[in-house]
N, C-alpha and C positions, 0 to 999 in steps of 0.2 A: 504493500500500500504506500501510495508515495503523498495522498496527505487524509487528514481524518479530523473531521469535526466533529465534535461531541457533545450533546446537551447544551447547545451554543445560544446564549440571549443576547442581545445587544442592542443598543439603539442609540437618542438622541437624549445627552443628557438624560432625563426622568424619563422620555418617553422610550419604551419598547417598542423596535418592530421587529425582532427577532425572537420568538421563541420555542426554544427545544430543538434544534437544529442539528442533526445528524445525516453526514453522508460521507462519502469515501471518492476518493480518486484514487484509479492503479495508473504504472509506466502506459505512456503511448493511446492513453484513451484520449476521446473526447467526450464531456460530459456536459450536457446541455439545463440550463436551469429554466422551468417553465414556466409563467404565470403571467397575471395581468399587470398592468401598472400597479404601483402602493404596495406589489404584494412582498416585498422587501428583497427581492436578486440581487440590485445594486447592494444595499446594503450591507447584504451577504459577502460581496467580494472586497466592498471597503473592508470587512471587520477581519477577513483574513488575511488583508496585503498591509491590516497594521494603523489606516485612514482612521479606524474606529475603535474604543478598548471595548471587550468586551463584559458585561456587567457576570455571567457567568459561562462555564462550559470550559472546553479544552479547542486547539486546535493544535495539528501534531502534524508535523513534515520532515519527512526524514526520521520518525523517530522523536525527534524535539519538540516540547509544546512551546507552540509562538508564542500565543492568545498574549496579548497586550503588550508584546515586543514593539519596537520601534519602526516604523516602515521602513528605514534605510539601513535596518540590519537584517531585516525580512528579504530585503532585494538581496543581498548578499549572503543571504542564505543559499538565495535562489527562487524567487517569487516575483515573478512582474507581471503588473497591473498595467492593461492598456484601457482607464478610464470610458466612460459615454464620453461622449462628445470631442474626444482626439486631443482637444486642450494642447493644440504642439502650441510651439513661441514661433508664433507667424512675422516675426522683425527679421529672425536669425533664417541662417540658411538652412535647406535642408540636408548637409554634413554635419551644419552646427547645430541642429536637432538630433541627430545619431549620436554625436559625444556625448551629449548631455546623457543621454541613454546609461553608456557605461560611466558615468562621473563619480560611483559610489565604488566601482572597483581600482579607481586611480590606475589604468592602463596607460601601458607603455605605447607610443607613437603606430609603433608595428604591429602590435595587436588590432589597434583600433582599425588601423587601415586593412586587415586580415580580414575583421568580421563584419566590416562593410562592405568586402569584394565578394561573400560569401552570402551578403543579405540581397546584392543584387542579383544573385539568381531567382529569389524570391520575386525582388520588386527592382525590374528591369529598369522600370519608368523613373526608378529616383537615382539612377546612375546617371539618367540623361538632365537629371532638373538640380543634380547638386549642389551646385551656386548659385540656385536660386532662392529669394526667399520663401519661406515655408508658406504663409499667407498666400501666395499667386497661384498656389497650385489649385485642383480642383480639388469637390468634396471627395471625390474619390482616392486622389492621390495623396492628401491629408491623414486618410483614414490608414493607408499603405503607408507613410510615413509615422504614424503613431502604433504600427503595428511592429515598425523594422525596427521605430528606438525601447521600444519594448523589448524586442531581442536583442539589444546590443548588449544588454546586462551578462548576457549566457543564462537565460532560466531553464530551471530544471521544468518550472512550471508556470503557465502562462495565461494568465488572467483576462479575460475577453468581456466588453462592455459594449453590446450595440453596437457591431461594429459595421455591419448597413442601413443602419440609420439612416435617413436621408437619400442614400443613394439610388440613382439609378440600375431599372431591373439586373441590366448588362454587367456592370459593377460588383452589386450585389455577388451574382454568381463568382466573379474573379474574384473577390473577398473569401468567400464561400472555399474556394478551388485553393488559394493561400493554407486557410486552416488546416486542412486534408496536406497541404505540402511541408507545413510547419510540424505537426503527429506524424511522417515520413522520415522527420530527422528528429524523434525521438521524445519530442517536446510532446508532452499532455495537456490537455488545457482544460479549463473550467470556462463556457464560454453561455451568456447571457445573449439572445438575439428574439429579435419584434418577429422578423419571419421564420417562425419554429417551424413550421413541415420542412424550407429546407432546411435548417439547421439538423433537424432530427434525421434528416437523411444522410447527413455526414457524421452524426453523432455515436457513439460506441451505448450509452446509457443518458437516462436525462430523471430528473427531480421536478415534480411540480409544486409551486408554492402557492398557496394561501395564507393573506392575512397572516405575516409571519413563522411561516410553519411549512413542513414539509407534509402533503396532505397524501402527494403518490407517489411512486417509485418505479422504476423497470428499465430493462433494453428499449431501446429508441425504436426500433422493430414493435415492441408490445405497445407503446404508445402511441404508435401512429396507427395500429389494428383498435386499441383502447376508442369503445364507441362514447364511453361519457369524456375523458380526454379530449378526444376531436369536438366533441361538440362544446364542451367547455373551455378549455383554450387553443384550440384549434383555430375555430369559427367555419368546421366542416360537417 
């Protein structure tokens, strides 16, 4: 098991949106988190990448319980978080977006230029927009950029926020086609997305949440045969 949450509550200040929170990630999965708006996913991903302490429960990676560690010791563990909404610094370039990436491992000049050679097989389109600034690009390419500084860290494990939000069908899919390519090099992910049927179709397992809580469970297979699923947060 490469992370494990346990009995997990958490929320804002006094308020709770998380409660009783239990689920597991193995090497090489993808595992998809399912519900409405409010029903706490994001918040889920904050309180594991460290954004948020949690009021109780365990969260265990590697073996180590995080729960209430610091975010920039959680990345260097090995946990990065690609936020909703991409949040890159649209002033700087998109290189100067990727160091920022690794700035918690203090990389040496050669590394950093290694695993940027490495992230443009991924994302071809930011080898060609380098010097540019991050802002000019499109929403798509933004979305590819908050995904590659996301891996600049080296995660073992990799935290996904909406990350077709906004985009275009076409997009969408190449997003889609990235995560499938990102679990090919061994990275797992925990990944949070608006369009579940396909997410569930690339997905290995997925979680559906209510109102702070984890209400179903199963392979991404049973969930999309699942007739109150599909009709509850499907919209099929």
């Amino acid at each position: 098991m490469m992370l494990g949450v346990h009995d997990l509550s958490a929320g804002y200040g006094r308020v709770e949106v998380l409660r009783g929170i239990n689920l597991e990630i193995n090497e090489r999965e993808v595992v998809c988190l399912v519900g409405a708006n409010g029903a706490g996913k994001s918040t889920l991903l904050k309180t594991i990448s460290g954004l948020i302490t949690p009021h109780t429960g365990t969260v265990t990676f590697l073996g180590e319980n995080i729960a209430g560690a610091k975010a920039n010791r959680i990345v260097r563990l090995g946990i990065s978080h690609v936020p909703e909404g991409r949040q890159i610094f649209a002033t700087l370039t998109v290189q100067q977006n990727l160091i920022l990436g690794a700035y918690v491992h203090n990389m040496k000049k050669e590394r950093l230029e290694e695993l940027q050679a490495s992230l443009f097989d991924l994302f071809p389109i930011l080898k060609q927009r380098l010097y540019s600034k991050a802002g000019t690009l499109s929403g798509g390419e933004q979305q590819m950029l908050a995904m590659a500084r996301g891996l600049m860290s080296e995660p073992k494990l990799l935290l996904l926020d909406e990350p077709s939000l906004g985009l275009a069908p076409l997009m969408v899919n190449s997003i889609l086609g990235i995560i499938q390519d990102v679990r090919a090099r061994g990275i797992p992910l925990l990944l949070v997305e608006q369009n579940v049927t396909a997410a569930l179709k690339i997905a290995d397992r997925a979680y559906v949440m209510e109102t702070g809580r984890i209400v179903s469970q199963g392979t991404a297979i049973e969930m999309l045969g699942d007739d109150e699923v599909r009709r509850r947060y499907l919209g099929l």
